[in-house]
BARO-322518 format. One record per residue (C-alpha): x, y, z; residue number from 1; chain. Coordinates in nm, 4 decimals. Layout:
{pt {X, Y, Z}, NUM, A}
...
END
This chain:
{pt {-3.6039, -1.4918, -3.0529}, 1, A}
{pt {-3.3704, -1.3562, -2.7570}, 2, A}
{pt {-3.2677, -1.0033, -2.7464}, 3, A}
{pt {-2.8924, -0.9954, -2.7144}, 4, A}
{pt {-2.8678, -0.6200, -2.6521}, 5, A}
{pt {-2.6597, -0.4738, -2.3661}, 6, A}
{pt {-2.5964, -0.7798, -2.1481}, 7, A}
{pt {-2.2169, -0.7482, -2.0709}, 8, A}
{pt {-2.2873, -0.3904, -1.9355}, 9, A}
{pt {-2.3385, -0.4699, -1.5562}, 10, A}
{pt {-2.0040, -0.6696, -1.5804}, 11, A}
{pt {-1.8070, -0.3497, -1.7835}, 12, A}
{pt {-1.9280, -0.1413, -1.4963}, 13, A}
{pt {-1.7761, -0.3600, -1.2671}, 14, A}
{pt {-1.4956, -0.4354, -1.3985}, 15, A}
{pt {-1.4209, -0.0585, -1.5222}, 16, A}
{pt {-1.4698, 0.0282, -1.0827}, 17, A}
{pt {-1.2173, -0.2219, -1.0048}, 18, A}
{pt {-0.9804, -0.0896, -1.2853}, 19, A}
{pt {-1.0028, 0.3140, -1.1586}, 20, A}
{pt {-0.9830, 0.1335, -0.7778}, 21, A}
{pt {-0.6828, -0.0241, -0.8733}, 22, A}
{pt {-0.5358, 0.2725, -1.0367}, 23, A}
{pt {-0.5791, 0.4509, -0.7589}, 24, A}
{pt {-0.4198, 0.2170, -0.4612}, 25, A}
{pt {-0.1431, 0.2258, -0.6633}, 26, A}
{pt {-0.0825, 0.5968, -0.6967}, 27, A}
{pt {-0.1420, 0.6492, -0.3215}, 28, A}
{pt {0.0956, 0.3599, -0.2360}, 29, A}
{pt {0.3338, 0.5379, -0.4925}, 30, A}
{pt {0.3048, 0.8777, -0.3778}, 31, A}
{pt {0.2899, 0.8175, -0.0143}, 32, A}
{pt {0.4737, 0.4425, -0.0276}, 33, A}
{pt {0.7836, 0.5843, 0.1220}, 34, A}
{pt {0.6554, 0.7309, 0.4400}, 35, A}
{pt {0.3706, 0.4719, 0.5477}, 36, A}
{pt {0.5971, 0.1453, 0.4641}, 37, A}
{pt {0.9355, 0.3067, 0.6138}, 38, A}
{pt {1.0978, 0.3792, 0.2839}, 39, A}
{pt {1.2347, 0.6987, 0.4387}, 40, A}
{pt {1.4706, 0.4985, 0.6807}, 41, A}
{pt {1.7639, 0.4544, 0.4425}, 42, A}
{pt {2.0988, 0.3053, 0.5310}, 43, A}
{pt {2.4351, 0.3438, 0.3363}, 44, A}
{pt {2.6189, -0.0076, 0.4158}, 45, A}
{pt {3.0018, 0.0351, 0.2072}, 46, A}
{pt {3.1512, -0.2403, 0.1492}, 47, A}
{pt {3.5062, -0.2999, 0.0567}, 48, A}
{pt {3.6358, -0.6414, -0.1114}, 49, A}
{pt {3.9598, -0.6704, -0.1866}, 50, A}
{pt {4.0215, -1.0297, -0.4278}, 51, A}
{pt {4.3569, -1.2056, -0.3454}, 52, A}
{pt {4.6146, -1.1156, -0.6044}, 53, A}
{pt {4.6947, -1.4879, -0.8197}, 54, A}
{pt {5.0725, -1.5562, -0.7593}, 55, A}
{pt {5.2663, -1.6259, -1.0496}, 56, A}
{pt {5.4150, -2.0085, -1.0950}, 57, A}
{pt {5.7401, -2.1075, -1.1725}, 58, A}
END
């Protein structure tokens, strides 16, 4: 008979790397996102729309 003890535990390992490497990419980009991608160059842009007023008909 087969022994079907432990054989998903090389792919666990693998996939539990890739999980803590992912976690970490995405606190560095979060923490340090701003200054490497240029989120520190901000611009204010105001803009002021004024809608036509509807004239009344007769």
């Amino acid at each position: 008979m087969a022994d079907n003890g432990g054989g998903g535990g090389g792919a666990a390992g693998v996939v539990a790397v890739l999980v803590i490497f992912v976690i970490i990419v995405g606190v560095v980009l979060f923490v340090f996102g701003g200054q490497w991608f240029g989120g520190g160059q901000t611009k204010k842009v105001d803009v002021n729309i004024k809608a036509p007023v509807p004239t009344k008909s007769p």
